[in-house]
C-alpha positions in Angstrom: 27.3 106.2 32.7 28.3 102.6 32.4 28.7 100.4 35.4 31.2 97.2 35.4 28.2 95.1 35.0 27.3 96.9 32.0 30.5 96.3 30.6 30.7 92.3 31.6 26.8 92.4 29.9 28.0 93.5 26.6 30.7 91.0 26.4 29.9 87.7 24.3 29.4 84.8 26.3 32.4 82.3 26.0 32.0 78.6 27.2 35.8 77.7 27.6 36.2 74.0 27.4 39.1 73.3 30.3 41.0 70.3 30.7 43.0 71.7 33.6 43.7 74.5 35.9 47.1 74.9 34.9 46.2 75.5 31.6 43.7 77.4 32.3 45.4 80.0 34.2 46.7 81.6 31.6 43.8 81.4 29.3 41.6 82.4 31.2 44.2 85.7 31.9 44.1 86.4 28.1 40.0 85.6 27.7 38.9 87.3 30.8 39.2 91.3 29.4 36.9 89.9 26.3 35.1 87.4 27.0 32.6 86.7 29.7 33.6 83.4 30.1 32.0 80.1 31.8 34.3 76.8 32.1 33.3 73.5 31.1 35.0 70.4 32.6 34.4 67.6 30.1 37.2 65.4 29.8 36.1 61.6 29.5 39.6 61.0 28.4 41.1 61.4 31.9 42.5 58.2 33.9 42.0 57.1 36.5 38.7 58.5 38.0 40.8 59.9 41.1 43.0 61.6 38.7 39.9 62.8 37.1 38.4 64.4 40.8 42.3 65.8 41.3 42.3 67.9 38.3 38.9 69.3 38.8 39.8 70.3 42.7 42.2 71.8 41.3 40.1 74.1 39.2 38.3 74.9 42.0 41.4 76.1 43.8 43.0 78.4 40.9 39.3 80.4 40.4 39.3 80.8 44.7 42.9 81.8 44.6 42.1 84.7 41.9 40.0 87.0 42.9 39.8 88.0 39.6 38.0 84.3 38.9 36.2 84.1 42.0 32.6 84.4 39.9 33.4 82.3 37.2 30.6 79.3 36.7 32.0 75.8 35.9 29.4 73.3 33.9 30.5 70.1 34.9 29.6 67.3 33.0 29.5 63.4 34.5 33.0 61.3 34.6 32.2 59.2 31.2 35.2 57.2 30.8 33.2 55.1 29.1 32.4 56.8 26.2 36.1 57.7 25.4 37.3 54.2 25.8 34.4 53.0 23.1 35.0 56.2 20.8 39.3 55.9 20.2 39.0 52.0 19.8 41.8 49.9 18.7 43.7 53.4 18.6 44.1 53.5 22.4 48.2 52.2 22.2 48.8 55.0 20.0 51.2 57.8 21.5 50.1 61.0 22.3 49.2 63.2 19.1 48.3 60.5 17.0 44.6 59.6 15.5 43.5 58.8 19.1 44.1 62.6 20.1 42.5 63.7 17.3 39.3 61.7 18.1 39.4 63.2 21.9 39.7 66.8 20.6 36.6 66.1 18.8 34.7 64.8 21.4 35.2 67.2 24.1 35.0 69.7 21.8 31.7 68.6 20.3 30.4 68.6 23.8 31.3 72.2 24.2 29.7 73.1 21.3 26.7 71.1 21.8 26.5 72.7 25.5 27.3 76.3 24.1 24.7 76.2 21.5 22.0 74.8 24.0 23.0 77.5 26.2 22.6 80.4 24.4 26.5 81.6 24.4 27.7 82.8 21.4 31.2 81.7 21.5 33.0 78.4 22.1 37.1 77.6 22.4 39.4 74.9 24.6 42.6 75.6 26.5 44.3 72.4 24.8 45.6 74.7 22.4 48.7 76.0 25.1 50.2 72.9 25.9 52.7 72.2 23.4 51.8 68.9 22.8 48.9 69.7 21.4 48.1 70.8 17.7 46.8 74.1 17.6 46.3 73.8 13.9 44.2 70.8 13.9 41.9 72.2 17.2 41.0 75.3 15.2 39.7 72.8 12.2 37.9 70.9 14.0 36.1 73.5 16.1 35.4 75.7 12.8 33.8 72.4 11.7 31.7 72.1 14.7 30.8 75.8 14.6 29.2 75.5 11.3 27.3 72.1 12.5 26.1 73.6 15.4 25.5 77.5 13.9 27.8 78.7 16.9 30.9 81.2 16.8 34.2 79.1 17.7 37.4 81.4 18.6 40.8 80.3 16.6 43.5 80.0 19.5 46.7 79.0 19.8 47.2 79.9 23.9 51.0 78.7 23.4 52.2 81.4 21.5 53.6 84.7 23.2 54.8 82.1 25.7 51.5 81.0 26.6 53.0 77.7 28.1 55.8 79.4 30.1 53.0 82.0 31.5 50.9 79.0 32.3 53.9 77.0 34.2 54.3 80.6 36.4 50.9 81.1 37.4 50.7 76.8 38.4 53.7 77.9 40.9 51.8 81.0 42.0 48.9 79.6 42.5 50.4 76.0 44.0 48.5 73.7 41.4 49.1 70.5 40.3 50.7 70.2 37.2 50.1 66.5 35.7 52.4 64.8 33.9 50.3 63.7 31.2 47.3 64.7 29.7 44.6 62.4 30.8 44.5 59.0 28.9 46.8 55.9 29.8 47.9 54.4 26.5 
């Protein structure tokens, strides 16, 4: 007879790159059935650093609000600011979903597939895809590209459909977390 841990063993590993704990509310609803998934923080995009240390207490108190995410690990990686102000250059006045976006998917993305292959998981995905500023379409191409570079599975998402977003918004209220009113960078 199977046991619950038997059943969370033979799920595939998932590192879930997370931006927020809004956003991740919902996806981690939808991954948690399938997936046995760990969180990365990684985003060297967000400004300023006390917004940065707000959004990842925040994480904190959706998975201790939630039983059901009580066990869930979060990797976090070191505030790098640095590294996202050198990597969208002269692009950094552009508005949001322009080629500077494009440049942050890849680098936080990168990281989680970098971090996921190092790790042994065998799957990697983001919760950018639900907010509905964000391009789904482009995500998925860029972590299929990455999968290939770094021999690891990526899962296609697009957390904003079935009203992903809405689902999101409802659980931020539930929950009491702080929705931000942007997504990390200050043009």
């Amino acid at each position: 007879m199977q046991s619950l841990n038997d059943i969370k063993d033979s799920k595939q590993r998932l590192l879930l790159h997370c931006c927020c704990a809004p956003c991740a509310s919902y996806v981690l609803e939808c991954l948690m059935p399938l997936y046995d998934c760990t969180i990365l923080f990684y985003n060297p995009n967000i400004e300023p650093y006390d917004e940065y240390v707000r959004r990842r207490g925040e994480l904190d108190k959706l998975l201790a609000r939630n039983s059901l995410l009580k066990n869930i690990e979060i990797l976090d990686c070191k505030y790098d600011n640095d590294t996202f102000v050198q990597a969208v250059g002269q692009l950094r006045g552009e508005p949001e979903g322009g080629a500077r976006c494009t440049i942050c998917y890849e680098l936080r993305l990168r990281e989680t597939a970098k971090r996921a292959k190092d790790a042994n998981f065998e799957i990697f995905t983001t919760t950018l895809s639900v907010s509905p500023y964000k391009d789904a379409k482009l995500l998925n191409d860029i972590g299929d590209k990455l999968a290939v570079e770094y021999n690891i599975e990526y899962l296609r998402s697009d957390f904003k459909k079935h009203d992903g977003y809405r689902r999101s918004v409802e659980l931020s209220k539930e929950y009491g977390l702080y929705r931000q009113n942007y997504c990390g960078c200050m043009p």
